[in-house]
C-alpha positions as CSV (number, residue, x, y, z in Angstrom):
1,X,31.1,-60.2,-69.7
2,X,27.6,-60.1,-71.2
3,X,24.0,-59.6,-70.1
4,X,21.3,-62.1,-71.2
5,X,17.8,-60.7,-70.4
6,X,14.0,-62.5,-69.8
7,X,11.9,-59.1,-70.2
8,X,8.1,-59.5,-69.8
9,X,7.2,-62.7,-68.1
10,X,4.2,-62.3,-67.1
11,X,2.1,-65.0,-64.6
12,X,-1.3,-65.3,-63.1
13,X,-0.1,-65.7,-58.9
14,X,-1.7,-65.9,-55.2
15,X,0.8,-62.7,-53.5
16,X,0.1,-59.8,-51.4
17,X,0.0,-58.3,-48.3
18,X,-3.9,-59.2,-47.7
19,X,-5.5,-62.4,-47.0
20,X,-8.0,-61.1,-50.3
21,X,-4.8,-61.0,-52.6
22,X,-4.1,-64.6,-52.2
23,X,-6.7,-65.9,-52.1
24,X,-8.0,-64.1,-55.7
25,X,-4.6,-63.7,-57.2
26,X,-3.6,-61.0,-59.8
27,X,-1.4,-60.6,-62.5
28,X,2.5,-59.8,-62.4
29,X,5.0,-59.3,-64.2
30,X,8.7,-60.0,-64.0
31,X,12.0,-58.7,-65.7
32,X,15.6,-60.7,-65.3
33,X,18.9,-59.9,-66.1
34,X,21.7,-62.1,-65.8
35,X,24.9,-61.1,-66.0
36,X,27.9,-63.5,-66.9
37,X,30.8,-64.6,-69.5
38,X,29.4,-65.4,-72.9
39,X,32.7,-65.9,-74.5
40,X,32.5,-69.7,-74.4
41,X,29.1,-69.6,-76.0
42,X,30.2,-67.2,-78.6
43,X,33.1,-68.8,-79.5
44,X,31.3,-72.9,-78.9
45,X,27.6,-72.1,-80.1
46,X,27.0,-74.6,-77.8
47,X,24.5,-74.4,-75.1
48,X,26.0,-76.1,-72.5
49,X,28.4,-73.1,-72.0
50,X,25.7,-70.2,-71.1
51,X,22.7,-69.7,-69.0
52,X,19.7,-72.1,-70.4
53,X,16.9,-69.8,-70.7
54,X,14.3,-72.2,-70.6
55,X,15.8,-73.3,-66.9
56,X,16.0,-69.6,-65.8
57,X,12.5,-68.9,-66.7
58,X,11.8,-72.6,-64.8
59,X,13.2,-71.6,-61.5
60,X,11.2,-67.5,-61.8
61,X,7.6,-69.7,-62.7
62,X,8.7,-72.0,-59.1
63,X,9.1,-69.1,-57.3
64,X,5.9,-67.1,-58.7
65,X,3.7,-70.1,-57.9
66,X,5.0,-70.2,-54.3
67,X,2.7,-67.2,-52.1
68,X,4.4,-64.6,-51.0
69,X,3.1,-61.2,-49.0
70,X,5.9,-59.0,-50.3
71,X,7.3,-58.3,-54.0
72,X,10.6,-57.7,-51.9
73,X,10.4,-61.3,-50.3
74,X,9.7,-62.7,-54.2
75,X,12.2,-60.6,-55.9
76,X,14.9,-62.1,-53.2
77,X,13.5,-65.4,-53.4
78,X,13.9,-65.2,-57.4
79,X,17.7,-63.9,-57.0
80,X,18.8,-66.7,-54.7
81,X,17.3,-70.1,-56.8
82,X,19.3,-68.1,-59.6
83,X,22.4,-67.5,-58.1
84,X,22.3,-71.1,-56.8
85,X,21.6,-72.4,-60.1
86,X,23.6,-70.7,-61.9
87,X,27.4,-70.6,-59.6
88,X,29.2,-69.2,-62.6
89,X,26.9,-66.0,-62.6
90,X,28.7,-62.7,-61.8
91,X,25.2,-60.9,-60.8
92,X,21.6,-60.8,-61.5
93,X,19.0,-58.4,-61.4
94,X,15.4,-59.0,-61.4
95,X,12.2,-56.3,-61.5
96,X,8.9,-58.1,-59.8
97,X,5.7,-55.8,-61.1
98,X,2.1,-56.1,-59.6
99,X,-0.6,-55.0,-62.0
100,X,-3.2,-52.7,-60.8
101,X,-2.4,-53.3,-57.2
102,X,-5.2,-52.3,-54.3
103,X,-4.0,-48.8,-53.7
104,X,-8.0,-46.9,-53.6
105,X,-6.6,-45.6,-57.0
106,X,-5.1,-45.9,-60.1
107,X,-2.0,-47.4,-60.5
108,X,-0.8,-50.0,-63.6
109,X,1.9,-51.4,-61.7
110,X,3.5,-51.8,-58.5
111,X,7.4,-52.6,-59.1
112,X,10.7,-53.8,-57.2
113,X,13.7,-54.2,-58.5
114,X,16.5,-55.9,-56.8
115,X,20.1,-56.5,-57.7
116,X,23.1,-58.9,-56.6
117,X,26.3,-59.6,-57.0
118,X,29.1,-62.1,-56.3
C-alpha cells in the first residue's frame, strides 16, 4: 500500500451557510489523500496502473464549483466521486478549509477533515 497526496488546492467557490457566502464566494482550500497499491506503478512506470492526478484533482474542482452550505456536505461529496472513480482505492481522506470565514473575528481558516474506507 501507498499514499499519493494533492496538498494545497486552492479554489475561488460560492459555499456557506448564508445566502451572503454564495452569493460573494470566498476562498478554500483542500487537502487529499488517497490511499491504494502502488506496486503495479512502481514496478510498470506506467500510468495506467495508479491514480491519475490530473483526474483526481478534476472530480475535487467539479465538486468545489457545485454550492454547498456545509464544508461537511463538500468534504463527503469530494470522498464519494473519488471512491466512485477510483473502485480499486483502499481509502481516502480529504481536509476542506474555508479562509477567513464570517466568525465576528479572526480566524485564517475554517477546516474539516473527513476519512473513508472500503
Amino acid at each position: 500500500m501507498g499514499q499519493i497526496a494533492l496538498e494545497g488546492m486552492e479554489f475561488f467557490a460560492f459555499h456557506g451557510y448564508y445566502d451572503e457566502e454564495q452569493k460573494i464566494g470566498n476562498k478554500y482550500g483542500v487537502d487529499l489523500y488517497i490511499d491504494t497499491d502502488l506496486h503495479a506503478a512502481g514496478a510498470s512506470d506506467q500510468l495506467r496502473e495508479t491514480v491519475n492526478y490530473e483526474v483526481l484533482y478534476r472530480v475535487v474542482r467539479e465538486e468545489m464549483q457545485a454550492p454547498a452550505r456545509l464544508l461537511e456536505h463538500l468534504g463527503h461529496r469530494v470522498l464519494d466521486r473519488v471512491l466512485e472513480a477510483f473502485p480499486y482505492v483502499a481509502g481516502v481522506r480529504v481536509s476542506v478549509s474555508k479562509f477567513n470565514p464570517p466568525l465576528g473575528g479572526i480566524c485564517e481558516r475554517a477546516r474539516v477533515t473527513l476519512e473513508r474506507h472500503r
